[in-house]
Backbone as ProteinMPNN parsed JSONL, in Angstrom:
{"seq_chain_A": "XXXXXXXXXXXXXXXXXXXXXXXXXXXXXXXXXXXXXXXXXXXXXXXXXXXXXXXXXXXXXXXXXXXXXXXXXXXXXXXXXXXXXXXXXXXXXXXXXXXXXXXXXXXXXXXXX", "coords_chain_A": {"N_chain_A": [[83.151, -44.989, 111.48], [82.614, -45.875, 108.394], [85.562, -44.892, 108.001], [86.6, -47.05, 109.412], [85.694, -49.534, 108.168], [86.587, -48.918, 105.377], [89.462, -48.816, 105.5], [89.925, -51.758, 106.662], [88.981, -53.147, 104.794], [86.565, -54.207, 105.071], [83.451, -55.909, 104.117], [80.092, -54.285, 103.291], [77.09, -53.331, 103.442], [76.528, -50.603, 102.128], [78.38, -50.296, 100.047], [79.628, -52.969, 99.644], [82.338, -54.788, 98.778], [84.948, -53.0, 99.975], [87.622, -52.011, 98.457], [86.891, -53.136, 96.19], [85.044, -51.633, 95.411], [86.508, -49.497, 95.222], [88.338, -50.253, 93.257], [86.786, -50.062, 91.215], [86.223, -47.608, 90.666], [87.364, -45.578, 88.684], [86.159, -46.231, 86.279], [83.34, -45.858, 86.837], [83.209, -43.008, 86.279], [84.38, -41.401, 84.816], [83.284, -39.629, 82.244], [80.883, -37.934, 80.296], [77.855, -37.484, 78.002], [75.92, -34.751, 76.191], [73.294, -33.715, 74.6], [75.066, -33.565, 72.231], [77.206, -32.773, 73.315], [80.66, -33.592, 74.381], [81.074, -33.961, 78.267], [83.961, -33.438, 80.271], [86.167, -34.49, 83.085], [89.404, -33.816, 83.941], [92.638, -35.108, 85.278], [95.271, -33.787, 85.75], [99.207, -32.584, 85.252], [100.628, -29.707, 84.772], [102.369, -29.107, 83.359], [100.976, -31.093, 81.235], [98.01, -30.332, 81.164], [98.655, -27.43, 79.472], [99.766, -28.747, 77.607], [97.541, -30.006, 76.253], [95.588, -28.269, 76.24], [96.83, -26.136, 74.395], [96.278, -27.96, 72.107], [93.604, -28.148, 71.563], [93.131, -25.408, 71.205], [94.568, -25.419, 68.927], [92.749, -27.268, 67.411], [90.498, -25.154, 67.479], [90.879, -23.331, 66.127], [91.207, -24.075, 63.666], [88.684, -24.863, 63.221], [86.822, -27.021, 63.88], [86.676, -28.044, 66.169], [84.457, -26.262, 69.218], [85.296, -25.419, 72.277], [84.931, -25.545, 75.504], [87.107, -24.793, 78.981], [88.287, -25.064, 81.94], [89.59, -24.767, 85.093], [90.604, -26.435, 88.116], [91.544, -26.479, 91.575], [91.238, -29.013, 92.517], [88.628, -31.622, 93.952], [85.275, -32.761, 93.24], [83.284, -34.956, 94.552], [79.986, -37.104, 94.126], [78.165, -39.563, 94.987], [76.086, -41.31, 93.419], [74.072, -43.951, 94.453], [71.934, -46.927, 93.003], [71.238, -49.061, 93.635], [72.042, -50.952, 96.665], [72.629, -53.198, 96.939], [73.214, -54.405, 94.262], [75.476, -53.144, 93.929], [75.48, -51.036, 92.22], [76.255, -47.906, 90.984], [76.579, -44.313, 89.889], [79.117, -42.099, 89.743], [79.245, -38.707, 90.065], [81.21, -35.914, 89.318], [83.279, -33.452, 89.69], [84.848, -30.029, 89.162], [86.413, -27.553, 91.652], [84.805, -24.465, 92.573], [83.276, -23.667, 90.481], [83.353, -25.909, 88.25], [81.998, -27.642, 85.621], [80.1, -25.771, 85.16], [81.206, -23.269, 84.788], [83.076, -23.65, 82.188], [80.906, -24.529, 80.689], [79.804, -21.875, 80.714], [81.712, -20.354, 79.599], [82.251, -21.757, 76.85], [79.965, -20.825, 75.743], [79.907, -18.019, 75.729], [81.847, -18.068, 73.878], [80.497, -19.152, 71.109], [78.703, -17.428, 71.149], [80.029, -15.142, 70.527]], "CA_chain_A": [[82.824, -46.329, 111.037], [83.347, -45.905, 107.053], [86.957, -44.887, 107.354], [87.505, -48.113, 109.355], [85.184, -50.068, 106.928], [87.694, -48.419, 104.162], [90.337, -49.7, 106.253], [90.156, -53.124, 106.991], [88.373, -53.639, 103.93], [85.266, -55.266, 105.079], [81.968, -56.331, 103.399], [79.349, -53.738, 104.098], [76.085, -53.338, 102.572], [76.13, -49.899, 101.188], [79.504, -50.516, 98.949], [79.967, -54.415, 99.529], [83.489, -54.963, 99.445], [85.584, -51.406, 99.336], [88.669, -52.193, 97.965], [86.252, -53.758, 94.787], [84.437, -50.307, 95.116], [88.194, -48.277, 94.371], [88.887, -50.253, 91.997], [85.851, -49.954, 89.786], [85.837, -45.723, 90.499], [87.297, -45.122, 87.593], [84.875, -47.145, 85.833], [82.033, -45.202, 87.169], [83.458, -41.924, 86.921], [85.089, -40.556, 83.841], [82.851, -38.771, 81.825], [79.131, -38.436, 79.975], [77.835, -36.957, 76.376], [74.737, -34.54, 76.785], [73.617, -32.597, 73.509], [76.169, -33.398, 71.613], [78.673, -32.491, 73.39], [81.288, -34.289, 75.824], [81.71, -33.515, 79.571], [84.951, -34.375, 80.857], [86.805, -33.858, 84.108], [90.665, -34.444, 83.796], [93.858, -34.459, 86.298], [96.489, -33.642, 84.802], [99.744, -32.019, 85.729], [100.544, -27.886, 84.624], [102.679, -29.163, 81.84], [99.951, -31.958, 80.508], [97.232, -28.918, 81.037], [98.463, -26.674, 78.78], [99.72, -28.923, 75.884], [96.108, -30.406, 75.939], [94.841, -26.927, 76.182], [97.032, -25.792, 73.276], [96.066, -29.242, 71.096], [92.409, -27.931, 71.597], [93.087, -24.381, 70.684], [94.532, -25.339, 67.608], [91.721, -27.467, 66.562], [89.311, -24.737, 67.253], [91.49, -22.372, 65.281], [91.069, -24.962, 62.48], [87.111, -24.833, 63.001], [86.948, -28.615, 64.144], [86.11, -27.713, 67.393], [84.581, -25.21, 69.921], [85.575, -25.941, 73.727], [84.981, -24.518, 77.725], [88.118, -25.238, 80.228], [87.421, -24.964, 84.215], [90.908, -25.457, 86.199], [90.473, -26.287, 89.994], [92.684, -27.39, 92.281], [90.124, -30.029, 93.856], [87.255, -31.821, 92.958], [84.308, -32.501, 94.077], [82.793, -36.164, 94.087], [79.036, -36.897, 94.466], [77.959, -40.89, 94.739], [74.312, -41.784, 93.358], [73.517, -45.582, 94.814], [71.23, -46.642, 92.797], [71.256, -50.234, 94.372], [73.703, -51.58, 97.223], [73.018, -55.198, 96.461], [74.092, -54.87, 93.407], [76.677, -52.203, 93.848], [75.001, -50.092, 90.872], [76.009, -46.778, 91.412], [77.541, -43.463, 89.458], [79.786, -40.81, 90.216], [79.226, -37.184, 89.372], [83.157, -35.617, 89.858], [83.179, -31.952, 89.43], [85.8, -28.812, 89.786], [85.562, -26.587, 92.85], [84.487, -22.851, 92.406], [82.409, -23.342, 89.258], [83.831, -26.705, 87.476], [81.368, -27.811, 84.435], [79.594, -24.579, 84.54], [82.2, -21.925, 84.324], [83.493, -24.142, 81.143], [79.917, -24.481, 79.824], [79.515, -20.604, 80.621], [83.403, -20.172, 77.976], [82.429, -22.262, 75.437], [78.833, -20.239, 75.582], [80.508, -16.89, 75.276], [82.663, -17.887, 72.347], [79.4, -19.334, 70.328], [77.728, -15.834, 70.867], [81.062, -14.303, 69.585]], "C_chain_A": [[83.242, -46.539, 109.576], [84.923, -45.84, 107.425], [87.39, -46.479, 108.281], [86.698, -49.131, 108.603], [86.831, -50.241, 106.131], [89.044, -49.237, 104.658], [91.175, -50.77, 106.201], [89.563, -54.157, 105.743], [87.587, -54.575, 103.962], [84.138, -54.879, 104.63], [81.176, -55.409, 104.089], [78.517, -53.596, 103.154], [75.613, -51.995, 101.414], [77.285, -49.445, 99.757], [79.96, -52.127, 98.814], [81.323, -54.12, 99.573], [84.675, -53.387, 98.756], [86.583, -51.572, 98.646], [87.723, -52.243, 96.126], [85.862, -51.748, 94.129], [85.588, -49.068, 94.483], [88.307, -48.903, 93.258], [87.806, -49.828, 90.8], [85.485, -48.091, 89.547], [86.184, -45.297, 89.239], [86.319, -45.294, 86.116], [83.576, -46.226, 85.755], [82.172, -43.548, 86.756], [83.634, -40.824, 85.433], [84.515, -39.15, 82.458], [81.197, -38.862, 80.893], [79.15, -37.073, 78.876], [76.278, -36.664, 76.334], [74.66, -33.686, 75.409], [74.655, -32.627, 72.859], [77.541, -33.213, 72.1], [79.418, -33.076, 74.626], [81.77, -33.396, 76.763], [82.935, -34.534, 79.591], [85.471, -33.775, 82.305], [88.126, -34.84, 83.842], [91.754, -34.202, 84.399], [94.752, -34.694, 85.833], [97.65, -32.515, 85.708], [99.838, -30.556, 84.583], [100.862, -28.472, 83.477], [101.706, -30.437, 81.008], [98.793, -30.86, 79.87], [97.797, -28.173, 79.65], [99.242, -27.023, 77.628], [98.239, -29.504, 75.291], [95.423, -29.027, 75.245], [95.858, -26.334, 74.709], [96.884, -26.649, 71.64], [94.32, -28.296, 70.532], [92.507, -26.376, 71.089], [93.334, -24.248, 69.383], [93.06, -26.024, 66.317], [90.663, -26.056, 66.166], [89.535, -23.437, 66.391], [91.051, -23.102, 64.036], [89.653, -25.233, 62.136], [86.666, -26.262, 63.142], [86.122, -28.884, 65.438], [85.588, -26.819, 68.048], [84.763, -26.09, 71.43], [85.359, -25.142, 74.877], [85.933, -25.45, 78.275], [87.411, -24.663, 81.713], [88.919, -25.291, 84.669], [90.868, -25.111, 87.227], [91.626, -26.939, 90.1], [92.643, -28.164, 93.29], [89.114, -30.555, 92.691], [86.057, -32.113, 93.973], [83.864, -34.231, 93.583], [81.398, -36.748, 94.985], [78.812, -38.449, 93.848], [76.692, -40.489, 94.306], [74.199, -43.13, 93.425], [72.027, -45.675, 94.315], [70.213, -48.037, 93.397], [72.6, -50.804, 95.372], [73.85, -52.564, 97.413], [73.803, -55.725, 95.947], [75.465, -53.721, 93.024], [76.507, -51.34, 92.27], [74.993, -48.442, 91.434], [77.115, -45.846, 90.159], [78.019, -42.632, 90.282], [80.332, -39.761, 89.591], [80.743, -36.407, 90.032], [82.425, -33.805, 88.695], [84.363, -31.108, 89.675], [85.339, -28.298, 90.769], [85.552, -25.41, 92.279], [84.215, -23.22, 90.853], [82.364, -24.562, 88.033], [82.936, -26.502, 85.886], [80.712, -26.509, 83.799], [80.671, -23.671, 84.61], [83.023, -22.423, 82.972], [82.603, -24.117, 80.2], [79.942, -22.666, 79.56], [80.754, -19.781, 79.305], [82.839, -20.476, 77.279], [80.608, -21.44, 74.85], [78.901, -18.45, 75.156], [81.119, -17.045, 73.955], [81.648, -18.243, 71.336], [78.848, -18.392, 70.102], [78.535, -14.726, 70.111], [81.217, -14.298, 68.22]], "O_chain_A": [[84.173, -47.322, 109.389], [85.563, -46.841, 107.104], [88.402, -47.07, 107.904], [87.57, -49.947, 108.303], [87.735, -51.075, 106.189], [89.48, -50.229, 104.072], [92.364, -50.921, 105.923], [89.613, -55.384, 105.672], [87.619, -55.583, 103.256], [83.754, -53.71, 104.672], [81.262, -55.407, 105.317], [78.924, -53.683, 101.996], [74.877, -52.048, 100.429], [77.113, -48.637, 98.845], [80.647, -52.447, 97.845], [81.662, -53.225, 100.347], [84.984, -52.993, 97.632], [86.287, -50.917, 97.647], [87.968, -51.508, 95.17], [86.165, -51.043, 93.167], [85.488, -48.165, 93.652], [88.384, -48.257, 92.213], [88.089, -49.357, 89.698], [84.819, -47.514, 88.688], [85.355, -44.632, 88.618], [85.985, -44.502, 85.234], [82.951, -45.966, 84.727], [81.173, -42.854, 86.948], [83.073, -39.752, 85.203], [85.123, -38.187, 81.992], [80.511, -39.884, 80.942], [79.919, -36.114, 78.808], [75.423, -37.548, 76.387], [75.639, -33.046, 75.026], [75.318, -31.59, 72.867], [78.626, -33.407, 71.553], [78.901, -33.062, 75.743], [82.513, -32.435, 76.564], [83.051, -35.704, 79.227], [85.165, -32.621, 82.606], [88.12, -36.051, 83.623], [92.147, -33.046, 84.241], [95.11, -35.813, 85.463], [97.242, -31.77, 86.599], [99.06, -30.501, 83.631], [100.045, -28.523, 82.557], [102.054, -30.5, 79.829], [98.622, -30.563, 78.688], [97.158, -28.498, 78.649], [99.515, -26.205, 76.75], [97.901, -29.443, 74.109], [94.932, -28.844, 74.131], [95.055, -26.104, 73.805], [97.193, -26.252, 70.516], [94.046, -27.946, 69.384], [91.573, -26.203, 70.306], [92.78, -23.435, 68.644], [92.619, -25.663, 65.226], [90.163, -25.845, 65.061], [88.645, -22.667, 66.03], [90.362, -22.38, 63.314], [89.326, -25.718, 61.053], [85.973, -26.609, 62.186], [85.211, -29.684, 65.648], [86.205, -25.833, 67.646], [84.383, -27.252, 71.58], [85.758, -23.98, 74.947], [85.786, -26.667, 78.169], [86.419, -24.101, 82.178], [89.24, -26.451, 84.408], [91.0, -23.949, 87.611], [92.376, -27.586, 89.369], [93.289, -28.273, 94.332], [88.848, -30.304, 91.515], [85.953, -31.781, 95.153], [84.093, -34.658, 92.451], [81.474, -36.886, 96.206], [79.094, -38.734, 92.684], [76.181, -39.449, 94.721], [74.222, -43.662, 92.315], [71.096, -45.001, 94.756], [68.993, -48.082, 93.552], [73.754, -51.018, 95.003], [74.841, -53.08, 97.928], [74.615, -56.617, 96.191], [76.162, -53.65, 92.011], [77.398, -51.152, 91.442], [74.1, -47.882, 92.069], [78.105, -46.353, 89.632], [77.537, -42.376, 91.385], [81.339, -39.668, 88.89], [81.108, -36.501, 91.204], [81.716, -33.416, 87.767], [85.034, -31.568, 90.599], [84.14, -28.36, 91.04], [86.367, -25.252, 91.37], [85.125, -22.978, 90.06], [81.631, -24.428, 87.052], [83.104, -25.536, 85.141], [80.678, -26.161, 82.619], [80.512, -23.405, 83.419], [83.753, -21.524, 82.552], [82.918, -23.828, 79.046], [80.074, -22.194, 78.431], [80.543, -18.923, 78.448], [82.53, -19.53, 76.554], [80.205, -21.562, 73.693], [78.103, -17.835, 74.449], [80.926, -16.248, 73.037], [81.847, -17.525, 70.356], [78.387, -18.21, 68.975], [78.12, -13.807, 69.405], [82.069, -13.58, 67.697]]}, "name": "protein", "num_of_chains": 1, "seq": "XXXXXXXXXXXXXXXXXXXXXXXXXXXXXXXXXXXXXXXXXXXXXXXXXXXXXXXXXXXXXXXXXXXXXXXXXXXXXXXXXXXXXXXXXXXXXXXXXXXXXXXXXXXXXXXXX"}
């Protein structure tokens, strides 16, 4: 039933109109600032990856920054509806095999270092 919802793109009560609902994902999705410090999740290709990842190494060489990486090759995406009236909802996006925490667990090792 959803994928032909998704489909035909009709009105349904627990996303109202889907097409609206894609477009606003990014919207909902991108990232959140807990303790100071920003989560992100980011798709990027190999060569984006590791000039980011060498931008960020230099800061933290420079003492500007400390950072945790996670690289999957998936994600994981978890709705919370918090109303489907008003189409109020987030979305928690994660790595597979360990995403936020195996990055929190890096940047928690190098602090103790």
């Amino acid at each position: 039933m959803t994928k032909w919802v998704f489909d035909f793109d009709k009105v349904n009560s627990l996303t109202g109109l889907p097409s609206r609902y894609i477009n606003e994902l990014p919207n909902q999705t991108d990232w959140f600032k807990a303790n100071g410090s920003l989560y992100l999740i980011l798709d990027m290709t190999g060569e984006e990856h590791s000039a980011f990842e060498n931008f960020l190494i230099q800061l933290e060489e420079e003492g500007k920054l400390q950072f945790g990486s996670h690289v999957s090759n998936a994600a994981v995406l978890t709705c919370h509806l918090h109303s489907s009236g008003e189409q109020s909802h987030v979305h928690f996006v994660d790595g597979v095999a360990g995403g936020l925490t195996a990055a929190a667990t890096q940047l928690k090792a190098k602090k103790k270092a």
